[in-house]
VMD Tcl script that builds the backbone (N, CA, C; Angstrom):
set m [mol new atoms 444]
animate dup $m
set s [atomselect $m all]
$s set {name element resname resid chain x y z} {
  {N N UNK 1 A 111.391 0.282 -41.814}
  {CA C UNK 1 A 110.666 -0.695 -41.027}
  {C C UNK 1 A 110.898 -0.424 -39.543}
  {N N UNK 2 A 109.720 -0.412 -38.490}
  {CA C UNK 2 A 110.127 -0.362 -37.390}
  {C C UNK 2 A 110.889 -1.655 -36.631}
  {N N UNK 3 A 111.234 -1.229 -35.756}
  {CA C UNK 3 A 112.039 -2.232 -35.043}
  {C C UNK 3 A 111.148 -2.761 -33.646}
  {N N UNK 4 A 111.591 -4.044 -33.189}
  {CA C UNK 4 A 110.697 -4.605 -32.074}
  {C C UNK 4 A 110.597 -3.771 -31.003}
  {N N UNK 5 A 109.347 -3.470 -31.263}
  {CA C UNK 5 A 108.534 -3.088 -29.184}
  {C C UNK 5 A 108.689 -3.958 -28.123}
  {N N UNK 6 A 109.290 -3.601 -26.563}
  {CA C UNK 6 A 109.211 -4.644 -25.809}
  {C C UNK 6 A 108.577 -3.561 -24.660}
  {N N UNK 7 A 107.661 -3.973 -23.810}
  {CA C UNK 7 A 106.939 -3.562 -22.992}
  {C C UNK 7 A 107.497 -4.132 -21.432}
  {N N UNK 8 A 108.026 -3.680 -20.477}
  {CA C UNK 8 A 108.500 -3.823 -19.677}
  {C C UNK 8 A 109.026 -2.274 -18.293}
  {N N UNK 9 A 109.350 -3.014 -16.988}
  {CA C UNK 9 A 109.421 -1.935 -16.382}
  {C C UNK 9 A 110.543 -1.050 -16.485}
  {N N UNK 10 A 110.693 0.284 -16.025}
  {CA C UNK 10 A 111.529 1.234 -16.358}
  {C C UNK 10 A 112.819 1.179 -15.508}
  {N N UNK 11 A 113.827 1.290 -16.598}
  {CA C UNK 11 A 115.216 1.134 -15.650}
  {C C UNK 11 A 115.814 2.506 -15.467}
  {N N UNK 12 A 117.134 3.308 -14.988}
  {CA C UNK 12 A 117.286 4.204 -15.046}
  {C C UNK 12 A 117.796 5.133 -16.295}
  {N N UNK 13 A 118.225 4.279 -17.162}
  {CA C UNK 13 A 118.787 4.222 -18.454}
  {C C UNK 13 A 117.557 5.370 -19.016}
  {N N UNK 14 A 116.503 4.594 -18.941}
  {CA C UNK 14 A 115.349 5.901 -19.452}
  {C C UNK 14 A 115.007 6.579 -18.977}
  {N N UNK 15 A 115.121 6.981 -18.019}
  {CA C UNK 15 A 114.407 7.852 -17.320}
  {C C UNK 15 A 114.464 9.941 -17.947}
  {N N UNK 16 A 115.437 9.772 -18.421}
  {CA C UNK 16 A 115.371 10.866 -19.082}
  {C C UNK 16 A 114.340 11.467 -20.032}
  {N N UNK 17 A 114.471 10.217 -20.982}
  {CA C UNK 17 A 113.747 10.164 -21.916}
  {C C UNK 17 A 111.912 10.259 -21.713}
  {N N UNK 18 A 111.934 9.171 -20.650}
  {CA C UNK 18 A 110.627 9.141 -19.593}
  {C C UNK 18 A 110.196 9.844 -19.264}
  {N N UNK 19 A 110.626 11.185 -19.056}
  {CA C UNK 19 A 110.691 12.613 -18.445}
  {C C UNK 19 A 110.232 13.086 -19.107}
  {N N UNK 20 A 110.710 13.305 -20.819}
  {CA C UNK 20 A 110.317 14.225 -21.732}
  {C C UNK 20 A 108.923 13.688 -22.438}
  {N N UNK 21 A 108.733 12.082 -22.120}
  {CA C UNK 21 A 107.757 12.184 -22.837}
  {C C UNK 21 A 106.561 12.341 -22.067}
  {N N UNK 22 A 106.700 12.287 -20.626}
  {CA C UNK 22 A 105.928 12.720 -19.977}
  {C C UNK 22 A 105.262 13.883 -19.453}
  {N N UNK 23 A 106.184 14.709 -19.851}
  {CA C UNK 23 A 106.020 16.382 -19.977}
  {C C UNK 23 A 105.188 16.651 -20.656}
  {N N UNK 24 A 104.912 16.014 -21.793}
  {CA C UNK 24 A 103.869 16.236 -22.943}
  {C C UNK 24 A 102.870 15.943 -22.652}
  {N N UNK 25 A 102.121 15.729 -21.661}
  {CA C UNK 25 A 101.095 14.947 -21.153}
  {C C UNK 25 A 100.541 16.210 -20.334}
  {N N UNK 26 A 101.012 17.008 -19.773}
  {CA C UNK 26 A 100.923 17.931 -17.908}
  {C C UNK 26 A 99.990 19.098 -18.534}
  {N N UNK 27 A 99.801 19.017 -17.395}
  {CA C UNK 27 A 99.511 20.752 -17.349}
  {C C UNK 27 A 100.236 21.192 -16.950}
  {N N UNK 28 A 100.618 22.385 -16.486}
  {CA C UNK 28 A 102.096 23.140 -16.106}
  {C C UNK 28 A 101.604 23.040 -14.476}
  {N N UNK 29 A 100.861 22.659 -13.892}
  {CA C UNK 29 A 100.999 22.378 -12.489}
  {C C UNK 29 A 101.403 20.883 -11.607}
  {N N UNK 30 A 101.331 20.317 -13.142}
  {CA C UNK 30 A 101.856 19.494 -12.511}
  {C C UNK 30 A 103.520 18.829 -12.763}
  {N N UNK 31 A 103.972 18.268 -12.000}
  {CA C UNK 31 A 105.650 18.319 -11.670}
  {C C UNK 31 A 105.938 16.811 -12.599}
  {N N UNK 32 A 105.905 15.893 -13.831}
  {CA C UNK 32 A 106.124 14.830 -14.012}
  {C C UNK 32 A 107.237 13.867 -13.094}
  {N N UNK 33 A 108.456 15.210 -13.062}
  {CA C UNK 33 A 109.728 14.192 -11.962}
  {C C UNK 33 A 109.051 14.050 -10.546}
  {N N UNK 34 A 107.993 14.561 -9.611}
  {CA C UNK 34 A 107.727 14.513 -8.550}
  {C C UNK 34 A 106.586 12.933 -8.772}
  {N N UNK 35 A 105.505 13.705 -9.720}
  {CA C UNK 35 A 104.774 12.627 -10.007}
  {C C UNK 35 A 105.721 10.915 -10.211}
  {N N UNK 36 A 106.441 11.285 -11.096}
  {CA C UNK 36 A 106.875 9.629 -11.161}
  {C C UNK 36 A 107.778 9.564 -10.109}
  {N N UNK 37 A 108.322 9.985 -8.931}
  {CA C UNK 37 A 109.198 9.466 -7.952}
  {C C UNK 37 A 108.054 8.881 -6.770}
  {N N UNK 38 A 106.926 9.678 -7.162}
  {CA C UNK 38 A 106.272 9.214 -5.740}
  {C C UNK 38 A 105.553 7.613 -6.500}
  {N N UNK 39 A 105.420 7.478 -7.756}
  {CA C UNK 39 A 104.945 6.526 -8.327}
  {C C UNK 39 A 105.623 5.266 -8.057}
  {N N UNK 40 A 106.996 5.568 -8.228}
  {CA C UNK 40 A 108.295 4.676 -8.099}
  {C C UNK 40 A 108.052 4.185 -6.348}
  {N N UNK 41 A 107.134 5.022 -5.485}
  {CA C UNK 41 A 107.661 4.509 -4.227}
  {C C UNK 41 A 106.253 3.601 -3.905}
  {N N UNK 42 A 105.205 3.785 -4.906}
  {CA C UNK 42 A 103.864 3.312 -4.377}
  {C C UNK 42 A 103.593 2.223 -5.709}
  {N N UNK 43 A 103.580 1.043 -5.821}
  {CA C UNK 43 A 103.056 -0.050 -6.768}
  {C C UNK 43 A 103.752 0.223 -7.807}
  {N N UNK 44 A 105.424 0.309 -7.519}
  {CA C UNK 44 A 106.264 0.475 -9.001}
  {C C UNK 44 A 106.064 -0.580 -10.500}
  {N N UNK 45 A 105.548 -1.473 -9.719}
  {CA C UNK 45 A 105.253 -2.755 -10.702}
  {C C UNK 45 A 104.347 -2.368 -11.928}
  {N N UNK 46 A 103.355 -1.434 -11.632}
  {CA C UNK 46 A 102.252 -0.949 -12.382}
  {C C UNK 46 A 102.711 0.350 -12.935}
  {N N UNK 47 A 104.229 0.632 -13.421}
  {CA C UNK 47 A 104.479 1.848 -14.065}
  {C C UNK 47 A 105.649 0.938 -15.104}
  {N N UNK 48 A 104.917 1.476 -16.272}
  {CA C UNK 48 A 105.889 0.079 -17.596}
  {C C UNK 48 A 106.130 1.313 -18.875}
  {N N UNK 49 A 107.095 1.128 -19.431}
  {CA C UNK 49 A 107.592 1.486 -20.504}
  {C C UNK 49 A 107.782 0.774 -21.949}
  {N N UNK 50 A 107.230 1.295 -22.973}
  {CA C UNK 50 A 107.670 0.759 -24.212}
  {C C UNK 50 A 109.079 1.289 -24.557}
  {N N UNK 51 A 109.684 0.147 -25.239}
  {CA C UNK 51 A 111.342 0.477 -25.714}
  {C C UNK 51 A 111.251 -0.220 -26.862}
  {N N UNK 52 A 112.144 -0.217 -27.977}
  {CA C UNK 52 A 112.408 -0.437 -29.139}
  {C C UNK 52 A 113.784 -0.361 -29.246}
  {N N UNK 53 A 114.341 -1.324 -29.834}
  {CA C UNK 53 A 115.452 -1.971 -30.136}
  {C C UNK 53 A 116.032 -1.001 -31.316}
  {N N UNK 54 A 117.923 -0.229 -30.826}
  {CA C UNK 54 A 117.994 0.663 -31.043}
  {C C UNK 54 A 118.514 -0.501 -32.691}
  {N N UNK 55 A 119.186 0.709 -33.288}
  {CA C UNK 55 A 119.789 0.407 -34.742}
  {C C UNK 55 A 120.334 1.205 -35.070}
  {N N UNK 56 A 121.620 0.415 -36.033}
  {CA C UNK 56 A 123.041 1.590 -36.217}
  {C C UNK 56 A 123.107 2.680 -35.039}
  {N N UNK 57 A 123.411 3.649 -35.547}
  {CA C UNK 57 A 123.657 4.746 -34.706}
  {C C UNK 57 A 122.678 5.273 -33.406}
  {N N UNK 58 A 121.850 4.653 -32.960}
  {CA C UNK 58 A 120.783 4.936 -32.066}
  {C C UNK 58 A 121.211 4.481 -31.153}
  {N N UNK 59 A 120.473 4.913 -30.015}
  {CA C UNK 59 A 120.573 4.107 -28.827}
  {C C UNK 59 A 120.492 2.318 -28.771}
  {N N UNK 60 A 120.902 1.804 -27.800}
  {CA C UNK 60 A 120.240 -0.121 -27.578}
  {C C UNK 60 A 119.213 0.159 -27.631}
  {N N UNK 61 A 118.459 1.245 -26.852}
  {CA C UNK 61 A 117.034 1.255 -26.621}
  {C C UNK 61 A 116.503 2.683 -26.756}
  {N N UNK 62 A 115.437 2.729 -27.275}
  {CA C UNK 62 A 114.431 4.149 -27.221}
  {C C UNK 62 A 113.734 3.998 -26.725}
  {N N UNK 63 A 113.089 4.960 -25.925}
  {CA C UNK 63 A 111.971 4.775 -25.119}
  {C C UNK 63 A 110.656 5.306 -26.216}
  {N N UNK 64 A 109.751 4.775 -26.274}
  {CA C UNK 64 A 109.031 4.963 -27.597}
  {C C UNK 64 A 107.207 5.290 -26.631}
  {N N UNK 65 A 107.246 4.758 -25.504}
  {CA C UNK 65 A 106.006 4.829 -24.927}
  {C C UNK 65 A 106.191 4.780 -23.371}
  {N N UNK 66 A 104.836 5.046 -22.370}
  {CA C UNK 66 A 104.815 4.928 -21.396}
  {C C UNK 66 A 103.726 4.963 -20.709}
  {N N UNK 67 A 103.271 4.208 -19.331}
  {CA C UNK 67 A 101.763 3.859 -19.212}
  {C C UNK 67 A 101.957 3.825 -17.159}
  {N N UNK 68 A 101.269 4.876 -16.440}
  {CA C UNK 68 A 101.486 4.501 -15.291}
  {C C UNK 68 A 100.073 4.009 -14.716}
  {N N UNK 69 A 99.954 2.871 -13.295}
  {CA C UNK 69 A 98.808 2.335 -13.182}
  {C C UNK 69 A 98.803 2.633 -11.798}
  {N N UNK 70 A 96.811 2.543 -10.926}
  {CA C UNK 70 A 96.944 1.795 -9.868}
  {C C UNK 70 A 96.114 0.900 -8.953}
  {N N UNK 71 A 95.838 0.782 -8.515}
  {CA C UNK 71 A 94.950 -0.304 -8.100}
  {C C UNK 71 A 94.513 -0.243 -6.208}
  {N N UNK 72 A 93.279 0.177 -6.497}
  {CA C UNK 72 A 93.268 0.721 -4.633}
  {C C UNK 72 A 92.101 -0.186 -4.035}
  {N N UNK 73 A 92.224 -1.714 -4.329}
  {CA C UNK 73 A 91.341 -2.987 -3.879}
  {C C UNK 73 A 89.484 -2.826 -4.699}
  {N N UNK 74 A 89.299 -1.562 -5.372}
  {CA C UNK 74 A 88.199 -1.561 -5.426}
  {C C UNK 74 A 87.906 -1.017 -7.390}
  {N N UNK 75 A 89.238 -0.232 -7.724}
  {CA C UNK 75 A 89.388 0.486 -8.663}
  {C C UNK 75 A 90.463 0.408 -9.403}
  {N N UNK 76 A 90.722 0.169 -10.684}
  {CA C UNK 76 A 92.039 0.460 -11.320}
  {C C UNK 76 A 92.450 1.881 -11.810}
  {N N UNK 77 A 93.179 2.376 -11.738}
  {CA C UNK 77 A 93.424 3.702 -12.314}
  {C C UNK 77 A 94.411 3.858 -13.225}
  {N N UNK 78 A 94.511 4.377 -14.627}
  {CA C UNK 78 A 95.277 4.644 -15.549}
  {C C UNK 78 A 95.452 5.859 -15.723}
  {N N UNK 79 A 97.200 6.489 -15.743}
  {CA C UNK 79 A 97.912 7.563 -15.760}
  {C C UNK 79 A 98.920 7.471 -17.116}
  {N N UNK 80 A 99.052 9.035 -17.025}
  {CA C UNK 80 A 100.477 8.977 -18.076}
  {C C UNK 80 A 100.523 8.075 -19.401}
  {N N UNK 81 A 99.236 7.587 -20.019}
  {CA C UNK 81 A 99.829 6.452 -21.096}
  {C C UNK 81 A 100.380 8.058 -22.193}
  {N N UNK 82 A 101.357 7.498 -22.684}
  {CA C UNK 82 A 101.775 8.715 -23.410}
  {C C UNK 82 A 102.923 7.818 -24.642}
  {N N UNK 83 A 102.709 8.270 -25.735}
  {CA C UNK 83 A 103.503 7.379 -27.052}
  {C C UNK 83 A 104.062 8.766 -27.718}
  {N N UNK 84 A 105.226 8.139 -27.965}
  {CA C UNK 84 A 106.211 8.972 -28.434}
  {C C UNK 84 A 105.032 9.381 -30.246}
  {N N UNK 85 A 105.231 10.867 -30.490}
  {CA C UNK 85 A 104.402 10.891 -31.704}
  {C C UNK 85 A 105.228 10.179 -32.831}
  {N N UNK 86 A 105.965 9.946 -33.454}
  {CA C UNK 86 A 106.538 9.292 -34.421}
  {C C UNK 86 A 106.223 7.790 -34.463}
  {N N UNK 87 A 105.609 7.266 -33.301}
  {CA C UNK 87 A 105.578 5.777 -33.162}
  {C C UNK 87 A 103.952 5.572 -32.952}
  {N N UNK 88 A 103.128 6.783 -32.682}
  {CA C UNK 88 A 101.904 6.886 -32.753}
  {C C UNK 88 A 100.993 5.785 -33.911}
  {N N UNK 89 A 99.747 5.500 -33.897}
  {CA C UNK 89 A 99.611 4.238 -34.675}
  {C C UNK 89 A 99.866 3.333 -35.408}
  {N N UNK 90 A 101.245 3.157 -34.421}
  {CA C UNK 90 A 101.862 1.559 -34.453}
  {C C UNK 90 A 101.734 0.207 -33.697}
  {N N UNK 91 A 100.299 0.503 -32.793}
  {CA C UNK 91 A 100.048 -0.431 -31.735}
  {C C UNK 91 A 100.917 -0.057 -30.726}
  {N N UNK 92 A 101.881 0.724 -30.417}
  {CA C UNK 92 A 102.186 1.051 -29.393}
  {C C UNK 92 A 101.274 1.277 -27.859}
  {N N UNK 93 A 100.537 2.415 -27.791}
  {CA C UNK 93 A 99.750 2.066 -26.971}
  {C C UNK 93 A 98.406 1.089 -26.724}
  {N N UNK 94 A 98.006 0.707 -27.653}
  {CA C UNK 94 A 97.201 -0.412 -27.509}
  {C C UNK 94 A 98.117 -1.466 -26.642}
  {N N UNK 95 A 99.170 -1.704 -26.885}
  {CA C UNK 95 A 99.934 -3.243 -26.424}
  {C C UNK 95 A 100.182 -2.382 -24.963}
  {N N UNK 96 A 100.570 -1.533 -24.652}
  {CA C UNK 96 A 100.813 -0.882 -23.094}
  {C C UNK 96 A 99.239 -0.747 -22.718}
  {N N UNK 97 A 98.738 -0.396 -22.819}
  {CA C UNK 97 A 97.172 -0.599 -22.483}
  {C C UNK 97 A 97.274 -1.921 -22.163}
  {N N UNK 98 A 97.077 -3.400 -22.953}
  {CA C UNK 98 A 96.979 -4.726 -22.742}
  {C C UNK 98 A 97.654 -5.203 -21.860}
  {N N UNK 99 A 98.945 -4.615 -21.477}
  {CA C UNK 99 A 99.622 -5.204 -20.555}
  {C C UNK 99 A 99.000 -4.466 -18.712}
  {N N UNK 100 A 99.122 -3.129 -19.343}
  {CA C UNK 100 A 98.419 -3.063 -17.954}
  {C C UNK 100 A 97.419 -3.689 -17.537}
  {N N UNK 101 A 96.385 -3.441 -18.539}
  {CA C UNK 101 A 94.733 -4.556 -17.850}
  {C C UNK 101 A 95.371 -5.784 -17.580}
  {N N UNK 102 A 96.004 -6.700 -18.300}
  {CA C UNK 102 A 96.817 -7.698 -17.752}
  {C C UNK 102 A 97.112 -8.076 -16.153}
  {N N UNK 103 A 97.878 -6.813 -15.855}
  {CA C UNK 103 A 98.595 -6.811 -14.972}
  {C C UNK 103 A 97.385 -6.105 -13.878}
  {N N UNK 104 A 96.677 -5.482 -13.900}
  {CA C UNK 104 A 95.565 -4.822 -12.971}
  {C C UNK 104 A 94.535 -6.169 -12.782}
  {N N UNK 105 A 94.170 -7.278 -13.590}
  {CA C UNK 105 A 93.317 -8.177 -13.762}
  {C C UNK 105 A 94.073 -9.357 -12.839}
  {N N UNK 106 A 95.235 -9.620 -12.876}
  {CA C UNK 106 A 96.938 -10.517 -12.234}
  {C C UNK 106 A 95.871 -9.931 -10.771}
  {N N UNK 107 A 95.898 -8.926 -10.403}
  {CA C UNK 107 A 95.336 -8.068 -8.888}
  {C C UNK 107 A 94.024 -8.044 -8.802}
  {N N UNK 108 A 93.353 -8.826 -9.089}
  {CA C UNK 108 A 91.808 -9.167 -9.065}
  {C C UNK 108 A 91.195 -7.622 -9.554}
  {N N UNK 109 A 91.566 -6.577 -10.195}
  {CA C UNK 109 A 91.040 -5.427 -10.014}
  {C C UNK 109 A 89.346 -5.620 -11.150}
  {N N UNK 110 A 88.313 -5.395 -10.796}
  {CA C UNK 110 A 87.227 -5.968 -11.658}
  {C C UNK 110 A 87.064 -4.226 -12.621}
  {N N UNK 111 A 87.517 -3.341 -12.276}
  {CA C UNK 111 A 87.103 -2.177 -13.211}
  {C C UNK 111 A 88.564 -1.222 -13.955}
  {N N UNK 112 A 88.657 -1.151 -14.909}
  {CA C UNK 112 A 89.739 0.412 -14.779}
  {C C UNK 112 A 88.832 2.098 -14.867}
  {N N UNK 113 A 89.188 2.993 -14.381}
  {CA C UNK 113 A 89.072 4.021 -14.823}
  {C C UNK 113 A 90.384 4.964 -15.174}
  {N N UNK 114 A 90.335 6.092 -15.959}
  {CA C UNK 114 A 90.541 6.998 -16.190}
  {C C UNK 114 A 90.306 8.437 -16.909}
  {N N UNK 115 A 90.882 9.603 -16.640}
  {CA C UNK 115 A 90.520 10.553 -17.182}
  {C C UNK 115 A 91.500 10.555 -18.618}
  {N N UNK 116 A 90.395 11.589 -18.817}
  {CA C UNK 116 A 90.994 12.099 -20.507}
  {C C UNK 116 A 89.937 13.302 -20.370}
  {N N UNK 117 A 90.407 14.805 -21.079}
  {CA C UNK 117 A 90.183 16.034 -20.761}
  {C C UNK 117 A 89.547 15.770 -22.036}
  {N N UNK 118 A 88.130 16.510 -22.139}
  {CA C UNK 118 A 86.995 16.553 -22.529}
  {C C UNK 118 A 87.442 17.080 -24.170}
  {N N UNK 119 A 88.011 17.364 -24.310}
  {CA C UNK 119 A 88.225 17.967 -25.319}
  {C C UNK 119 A 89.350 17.383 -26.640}
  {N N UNK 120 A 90.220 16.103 -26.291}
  {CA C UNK 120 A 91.006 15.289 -26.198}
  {C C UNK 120 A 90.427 14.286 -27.630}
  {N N UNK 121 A 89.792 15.387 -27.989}
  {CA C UNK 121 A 88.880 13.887 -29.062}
  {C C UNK 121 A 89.816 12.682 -29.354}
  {N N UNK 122 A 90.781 13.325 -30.219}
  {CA C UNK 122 A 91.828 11.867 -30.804}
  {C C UNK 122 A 91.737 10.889 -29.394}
  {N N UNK 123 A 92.021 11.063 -28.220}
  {CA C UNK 123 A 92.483 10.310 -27.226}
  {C C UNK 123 A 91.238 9.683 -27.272}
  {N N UNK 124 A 89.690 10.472 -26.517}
  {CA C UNK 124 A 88.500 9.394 -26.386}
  {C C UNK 124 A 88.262 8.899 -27.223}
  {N N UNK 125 A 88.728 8.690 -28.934}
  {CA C UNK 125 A 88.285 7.658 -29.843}
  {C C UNK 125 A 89.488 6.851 -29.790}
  {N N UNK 126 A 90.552 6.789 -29.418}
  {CA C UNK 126 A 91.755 5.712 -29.103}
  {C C UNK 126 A 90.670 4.963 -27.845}
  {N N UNK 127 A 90.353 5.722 -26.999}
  {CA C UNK 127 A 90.065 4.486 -25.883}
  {C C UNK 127 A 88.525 3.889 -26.096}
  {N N UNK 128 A 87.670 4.641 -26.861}
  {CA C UNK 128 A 86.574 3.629 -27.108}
  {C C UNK 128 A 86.986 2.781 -28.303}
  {N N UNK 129 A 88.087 2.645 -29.123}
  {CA C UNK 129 A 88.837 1.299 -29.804}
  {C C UNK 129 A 89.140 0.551 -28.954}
  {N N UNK 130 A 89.257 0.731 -27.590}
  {CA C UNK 130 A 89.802 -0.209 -26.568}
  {C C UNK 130 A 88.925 -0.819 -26.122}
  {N N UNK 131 A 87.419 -0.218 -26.314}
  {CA C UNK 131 A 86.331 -1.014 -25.027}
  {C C UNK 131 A 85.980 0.351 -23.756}
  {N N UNK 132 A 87.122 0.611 -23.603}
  {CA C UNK 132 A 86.335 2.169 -22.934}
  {C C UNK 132 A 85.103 3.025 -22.922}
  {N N UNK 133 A 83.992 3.634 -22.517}
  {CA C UNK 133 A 83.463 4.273 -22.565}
  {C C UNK 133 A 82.779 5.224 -21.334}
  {N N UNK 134 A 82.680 6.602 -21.775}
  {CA C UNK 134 A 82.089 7.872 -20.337}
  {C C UNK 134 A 81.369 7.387 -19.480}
  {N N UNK 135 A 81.682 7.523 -18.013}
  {CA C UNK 135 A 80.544 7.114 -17.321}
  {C C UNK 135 A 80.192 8.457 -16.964}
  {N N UNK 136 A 78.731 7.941 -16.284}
  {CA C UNK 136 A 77.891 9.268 -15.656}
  {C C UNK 136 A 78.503 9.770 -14.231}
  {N N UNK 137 A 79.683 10.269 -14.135}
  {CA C UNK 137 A 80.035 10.344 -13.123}
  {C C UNK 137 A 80.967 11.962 -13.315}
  {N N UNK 138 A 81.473 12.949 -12.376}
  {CA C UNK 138 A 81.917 14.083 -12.542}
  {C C UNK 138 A 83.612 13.532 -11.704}
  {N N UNK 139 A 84.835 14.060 -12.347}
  {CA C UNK 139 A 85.787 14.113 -11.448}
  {C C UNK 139 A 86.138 15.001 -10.673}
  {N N UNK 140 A 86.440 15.039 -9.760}
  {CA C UNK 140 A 86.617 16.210 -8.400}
  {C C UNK 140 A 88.390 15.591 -8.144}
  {N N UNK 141 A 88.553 17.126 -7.996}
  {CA C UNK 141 A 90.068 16.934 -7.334}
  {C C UNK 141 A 90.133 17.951 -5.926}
  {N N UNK 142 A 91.339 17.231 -5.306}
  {CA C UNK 142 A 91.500 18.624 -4.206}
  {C C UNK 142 A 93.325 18.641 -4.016}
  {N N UNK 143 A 93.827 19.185 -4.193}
  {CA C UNK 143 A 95.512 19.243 -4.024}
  {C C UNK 143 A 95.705 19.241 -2.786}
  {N N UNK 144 A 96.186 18.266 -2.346}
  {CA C UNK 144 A 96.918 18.258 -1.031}
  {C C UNK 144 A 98.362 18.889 -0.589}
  {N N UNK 145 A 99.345 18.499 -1.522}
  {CA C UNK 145 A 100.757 18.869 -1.726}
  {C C UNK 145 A 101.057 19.683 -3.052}
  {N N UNK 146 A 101.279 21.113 -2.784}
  {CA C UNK 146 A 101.350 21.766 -4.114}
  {C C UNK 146 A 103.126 21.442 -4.566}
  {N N UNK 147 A 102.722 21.365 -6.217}
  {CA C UNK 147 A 103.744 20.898 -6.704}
  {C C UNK 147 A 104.686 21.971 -6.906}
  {N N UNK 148 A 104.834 22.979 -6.790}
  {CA C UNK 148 A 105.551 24.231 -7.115}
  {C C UNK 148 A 106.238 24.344 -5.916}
}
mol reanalyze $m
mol bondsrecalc $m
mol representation Tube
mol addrep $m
């Protein structure tokens, strides 16, 4: 039986763990420890972690999920949601999803967006279960600060 999910912000205790599951997410250009320090310095409130209540021999806590957000007066933006695979359709990310819109909606934000790489099927049928769907729009990037 699993043990209780609690959705809340990240202490240093995880951060390790935070690390690895965020790695799984990158492309190799991008830096996850750079990414989440600069996250930590800009709307830390909107970067939350799932944990689960350790047992016997485990940790107090596992870090089981993770969801970073942001909100720029006009747009919400969703980063990093990333679930540990073993805990994968357990409502894990659905409930980190809910809390963010929660918490982006708390900030009057009227839209979210995010990416998901075209190819990602499992992921775009997780987020049209959410209400999500493609807009007609192209994403453009330009690197300002190379991460290497």
């Amino acid at each position: 039986m699993r043990r209780g999910v609690r959705i809340r912000r990240p202490s240093p205790i995880v951060a390790p763990a935070r690390d690895r599951l965020a790695c799984g997410l990158l492309r190799p250009w991008n830096d996850p420890h750079k990414d989440i320090a600069r996250k930590l310095l800009v709307q830390p409130e909107l970067f939350l972690v799932a944990v689960a209540s350790g047992a016997g021999a485990e940790p107090a806590e596992c870090l089981v999920g993770t969801v970073m957000a942001g909100y720029d007066g006009h747009r919400g933006w969703v980063y990093y949601l990333a679930v540990d695979p073993s805990w994968q359709g357990q409502g894990v990310g659905r409930r980190l999803m809910q809390r963010v819109e929660a918490d982006l909606l708390a900030l009057g934000c009227p839209k979210i967006n995010l990416m998901v790489r075209s190819e990602n099927t499992a992921v775009l049928d997780f987020y049209a279960h959410l209400g999500f769907s493609a807009d007609a729009s192209a994403s453009l990037g330009k690197r300002l600060i190379p991460d290497a």
